[in-house]
C-alpha positions, -999 to 999 in steps of 0.1 A, spaced: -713 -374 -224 -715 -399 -199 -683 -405 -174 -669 -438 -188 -675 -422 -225 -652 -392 -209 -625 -418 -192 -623 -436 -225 -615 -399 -240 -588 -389 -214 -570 -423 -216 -567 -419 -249 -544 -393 -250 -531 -402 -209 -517 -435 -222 -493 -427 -248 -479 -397 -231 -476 -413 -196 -459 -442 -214 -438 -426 -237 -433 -395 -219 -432 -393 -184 -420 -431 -178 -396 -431 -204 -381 -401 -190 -378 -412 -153 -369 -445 -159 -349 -446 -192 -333 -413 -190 -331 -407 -152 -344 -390 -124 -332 -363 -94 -348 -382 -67 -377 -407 -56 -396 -373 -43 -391 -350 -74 -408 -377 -92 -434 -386 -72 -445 -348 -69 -443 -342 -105 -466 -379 -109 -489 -363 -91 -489 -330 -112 -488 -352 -139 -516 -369 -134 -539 -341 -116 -531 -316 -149 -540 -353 -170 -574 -358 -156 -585 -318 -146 -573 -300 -174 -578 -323 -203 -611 -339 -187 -626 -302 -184 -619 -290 -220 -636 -323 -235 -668 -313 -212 -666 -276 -222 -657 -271 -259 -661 -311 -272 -642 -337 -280 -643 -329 -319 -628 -297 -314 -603 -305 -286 -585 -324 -312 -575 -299 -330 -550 -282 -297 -547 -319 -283 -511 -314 -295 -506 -282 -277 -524 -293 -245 -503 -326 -237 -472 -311 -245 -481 -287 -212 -487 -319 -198 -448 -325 -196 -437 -294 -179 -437 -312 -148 -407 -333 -160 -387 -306 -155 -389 -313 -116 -372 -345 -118 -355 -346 -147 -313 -344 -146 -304 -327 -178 -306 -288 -187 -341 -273 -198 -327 -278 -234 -316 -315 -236 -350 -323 -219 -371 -309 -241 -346 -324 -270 -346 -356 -252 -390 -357 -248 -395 -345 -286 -375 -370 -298 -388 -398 -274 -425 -386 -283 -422 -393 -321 -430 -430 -306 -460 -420 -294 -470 -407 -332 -456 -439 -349 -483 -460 -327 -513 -436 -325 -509 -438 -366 -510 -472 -366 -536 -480 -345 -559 -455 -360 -553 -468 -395 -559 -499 -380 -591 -481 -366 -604 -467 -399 -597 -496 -422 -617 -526 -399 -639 -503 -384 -635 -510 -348 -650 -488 -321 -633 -461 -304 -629 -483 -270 -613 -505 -289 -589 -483 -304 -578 -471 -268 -575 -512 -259 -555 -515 -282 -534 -483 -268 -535 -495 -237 -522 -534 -245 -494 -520 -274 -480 -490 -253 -461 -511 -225 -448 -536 -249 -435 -508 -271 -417 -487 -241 -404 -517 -230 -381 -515 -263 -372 -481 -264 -354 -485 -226 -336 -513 -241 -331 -496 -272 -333 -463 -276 -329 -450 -237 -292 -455 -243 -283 -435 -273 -298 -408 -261 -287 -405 -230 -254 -408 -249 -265 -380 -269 -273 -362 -241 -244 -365 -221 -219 -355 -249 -240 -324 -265 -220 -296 -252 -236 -271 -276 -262 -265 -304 -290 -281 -284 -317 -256 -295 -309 -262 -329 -313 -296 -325 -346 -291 -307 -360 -277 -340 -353 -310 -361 -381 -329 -341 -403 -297 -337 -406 -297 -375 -412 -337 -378 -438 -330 -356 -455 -300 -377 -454 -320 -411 -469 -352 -392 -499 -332 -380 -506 -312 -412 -502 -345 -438 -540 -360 -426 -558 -326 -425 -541 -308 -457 -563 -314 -481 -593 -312 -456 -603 -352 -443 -571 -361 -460 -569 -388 -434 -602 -400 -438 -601 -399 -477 -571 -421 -478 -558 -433 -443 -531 -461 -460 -513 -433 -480 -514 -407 -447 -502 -432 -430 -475 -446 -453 -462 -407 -451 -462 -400 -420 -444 -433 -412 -420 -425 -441 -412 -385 -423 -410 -408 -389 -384 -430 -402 -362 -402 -417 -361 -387 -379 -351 -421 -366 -329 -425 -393 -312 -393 -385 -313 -396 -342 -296 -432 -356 -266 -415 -377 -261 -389 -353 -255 -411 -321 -232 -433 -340 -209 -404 -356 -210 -389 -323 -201 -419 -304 -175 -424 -328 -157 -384 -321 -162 -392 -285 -142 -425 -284 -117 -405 -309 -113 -376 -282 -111 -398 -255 -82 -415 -273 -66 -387 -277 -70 -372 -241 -50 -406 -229 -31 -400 -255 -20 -361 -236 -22 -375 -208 5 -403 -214 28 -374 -231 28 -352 -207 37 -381 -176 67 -389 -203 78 -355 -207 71 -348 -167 97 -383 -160 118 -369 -185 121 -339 -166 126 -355 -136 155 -376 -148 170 -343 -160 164 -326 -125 181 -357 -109 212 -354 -132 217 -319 -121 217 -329 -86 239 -353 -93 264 -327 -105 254 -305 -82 261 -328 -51 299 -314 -50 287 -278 -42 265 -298 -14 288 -317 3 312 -284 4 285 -274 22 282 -300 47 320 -296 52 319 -260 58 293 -267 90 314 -297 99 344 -280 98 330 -252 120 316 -279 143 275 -267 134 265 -305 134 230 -289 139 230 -267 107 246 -298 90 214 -317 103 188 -290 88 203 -292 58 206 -326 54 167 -332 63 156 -300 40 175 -313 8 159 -348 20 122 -335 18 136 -316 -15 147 -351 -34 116 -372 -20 92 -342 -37 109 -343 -71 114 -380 -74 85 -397 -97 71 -431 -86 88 -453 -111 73 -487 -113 92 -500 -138 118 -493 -164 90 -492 -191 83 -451 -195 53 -451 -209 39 -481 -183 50 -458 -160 37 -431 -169 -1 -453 -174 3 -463 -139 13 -429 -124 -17 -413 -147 -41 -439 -129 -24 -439 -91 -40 -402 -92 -70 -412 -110 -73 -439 -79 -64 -413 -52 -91 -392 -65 -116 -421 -59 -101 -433 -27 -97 -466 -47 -73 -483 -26 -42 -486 -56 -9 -517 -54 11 -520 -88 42 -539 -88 52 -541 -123 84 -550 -142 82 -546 -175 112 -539 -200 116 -508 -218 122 -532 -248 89 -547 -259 69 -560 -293 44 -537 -285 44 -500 -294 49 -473 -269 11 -463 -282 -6 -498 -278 14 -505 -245 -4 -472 -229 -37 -484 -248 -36 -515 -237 -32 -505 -197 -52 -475 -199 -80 -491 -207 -73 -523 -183 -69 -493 -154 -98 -476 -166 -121 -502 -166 -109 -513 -135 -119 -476 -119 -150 -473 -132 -161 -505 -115 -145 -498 -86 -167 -461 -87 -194 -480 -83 -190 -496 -48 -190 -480 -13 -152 -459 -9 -142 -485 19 -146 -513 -8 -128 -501 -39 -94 -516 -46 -74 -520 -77 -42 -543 -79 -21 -545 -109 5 -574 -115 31 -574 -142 59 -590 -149 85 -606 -181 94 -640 -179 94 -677 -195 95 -653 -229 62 -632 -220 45 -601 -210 16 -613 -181 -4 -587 -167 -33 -589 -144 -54 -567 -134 -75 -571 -104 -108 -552 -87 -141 -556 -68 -170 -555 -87 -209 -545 -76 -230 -572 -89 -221 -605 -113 -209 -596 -148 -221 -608 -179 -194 -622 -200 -203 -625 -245 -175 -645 -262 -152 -644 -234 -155 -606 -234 -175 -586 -200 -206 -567 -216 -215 -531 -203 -249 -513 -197 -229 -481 -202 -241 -463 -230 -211 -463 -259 -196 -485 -229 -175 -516 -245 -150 -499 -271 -122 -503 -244 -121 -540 -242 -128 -545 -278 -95 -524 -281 -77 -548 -257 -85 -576 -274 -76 -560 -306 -41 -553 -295 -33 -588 -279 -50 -605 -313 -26 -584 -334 3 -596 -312 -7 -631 -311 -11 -630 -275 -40 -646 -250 -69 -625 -230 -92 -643 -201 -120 -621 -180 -129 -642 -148 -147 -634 -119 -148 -649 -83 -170 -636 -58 -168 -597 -62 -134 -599 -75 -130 -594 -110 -95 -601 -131 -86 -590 -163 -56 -614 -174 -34 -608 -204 -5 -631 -219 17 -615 -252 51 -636 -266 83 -612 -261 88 -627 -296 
């Protein structure tokens, strides 16, 4: 076996794998750092070239074949260096990524048996289609399963067996009968495709019932969220009532020192029940309580971010809109708002909200910085985020139903979200 005969082996098996394993994980799923991954390259490629170069010399390439499986599925155990996701979701995340890698090597070698082109071909071929194909999984298919990834929470090494058994009935279809694949490489190959597409099919179903609970629960926790600041102002408005009524037994109080001349103890008591009153009080923004109670909800939300935060707001408790889609609708103009604002340097974040009732409509605008230039489809901005968008779909859902008006604009690094419903 001659070295270029032996390179033409090794790529063989080093393209599809680099391609659709170890690139598609660092760059379409994510990595730790620039060093993790250029360490576990360089594992990568070393255990590539040593290991699998060695057992073609030693036991031949007809028989290496048959554990090539096995072999460059050690190959990825240097992933685990870099990668940002538990052992479990990794190994979830490569399986399913690697039934790519079978889709084209059947293709190709179908391709292969059927014209009769030479082996050097064949790895050409692998070497021209590969790029082209990974290209559309990390516009495709990198972010539903990082979406999967991030929102599996349990049941990750059952999910791991799904793709583990794919992978068994692919490699036993063109050997079981024996030469199978040789005999009768169209029907092999129709199968194997057909087992390939009910995986996909099922990865496909899975991220979109899944990214359907997870918009569902994140409803919902706004949803607590909003309650629970209504039922904490309701509280307060309570406690402030039974100050009120309680003001008699202070100002006896403050008699009783005044009366005794202890203008010092009349002072202490004054600034302690001071402090006391400031504490309790809510911010109230306006005399809307559940656009309060958004705005307080995201005031902490801001803090936590050191997103500099300015509302002035005065919106009526009486509006067309429901106490529900009011909170929707400013929740998810806040959110958005953080989550870009997240993304810049902490001494560059700022969020300003704008609200007011008047000339027989709601306005609200909502401006932030932004990072880089957004991408605005049919008026609406587009997100990279995976399962990213569902917010401002529901924005413009709720000031359709009203028969209001919704503009995005951006100038410079400010970007405003601008919304206009009739009172009426």
């Amino acid at each position: 076996m001659t070295p270029f005969t032996l390179l033409i082996f090794i790529l063989r098996y080093f393209m599809p794998s680099f391609c659709f394993g170890f690139l598609f994980r660092a760059f379409g799923l994510g990595y730790k750092s620039k060093k993790s991954l250029l360490i576990g390259l360089i594992l990568y490629i070393a255990y590539i070239f040593i290991a699998v170069g060695t057992l073609i010399t030693v036991i031949g390439y007809g028989r290496f074949t048959h554990i090539s499986s096995l072999v460059m599925l050690l190959a990825n155990l240097p992933i685990l260096l870099f990668t940002t996701d538990s052992i479990g979701k990794t190994i979830f995340l490569l399986l399913a990524a690697s039934q790519v890698n079978t889709v084209v090597s059947v293709i190709l070698s179908m391709a292969m048996h059927t014209f009769s082109f030479s082996y050097l071909t064949l790895v050409a071929l692998l070497c021209a289609v590969c790029p082209l194909v990974l290209l559309l999984m990390l516009k495709y298919m990198a972010g539903p399963l990082r979406f999967m990834a991030d929102n599996l929470h349990a049941e990750v090494l059952t999910l791991i067996v799904i793709p583990l058994i794919i992978m068994v009935v692919i490699y036993l279809i063109p050997v079981y009968p024996a030469r199978n694949f040789e005999y009768h490489p169209v029907f092999c190959t129709v199968m194997m495709l057909l087992v390939e597409c009910i995986f996909f099919l099922f990865l496909y179903s899975f991220y979109r019932n899944l990214k359907k609970l997870t918009v569902l629960m994140r409803a919902e926790r706004k949803q607590e969220l909003l309650l629970a600041e209504i039922r904490s102002y309701q509280d307060s408005l309570a406690a402030a009532k039974q100050t009120r009524h309680d003001a008699r037994h202070h100002n006896a109080l403050l008699l009783e020192y005044l009366d005794e001349g202890n203008i010092a103890a009349a002072k202490e008591y004054l600034h302690t029940n001071q402090r006391r009153l400031a504490d309790d009080t809510p911010v109230e923004y306006c005399r809307n309580t559940a656009a309060n109670a958004v705005l307080r909800i995201y005031q902490r939300e801001a803090d936590d971010g050191e997103i500099a935060y300015a509302a002035a707001a005065e919106i009526p408790e009486k509006l067309p809109l429901s106490e529900p889609e009011l909170g929707t609708l400013l929740s998810n103009l806040l959110e958005n708002a953080v989550e870009a604002s997240l993304m810049l340097p902490a001494g560059q974040r700022s969020i300003a909200l704008r609200a007011s009732a008047e000339g027989g409509s709601l306005k609200i605008e909502v401006t932030n910085h932004i990072r880089a230039q957004a991408k605005l489809l049919d008026g609406l901005p587009q997100t990279t985020k995976p399962g990213g968008g569902t917010g401002t779909k529901s924005i413009a859902a709720i000031v359709e139903r009203h028969g209001g008006m919704l503009r995005f604009h951006q100038d410079d690094d400010r970007f405003t979200a601008q919304v206009l419903l009739p009172m009426e």
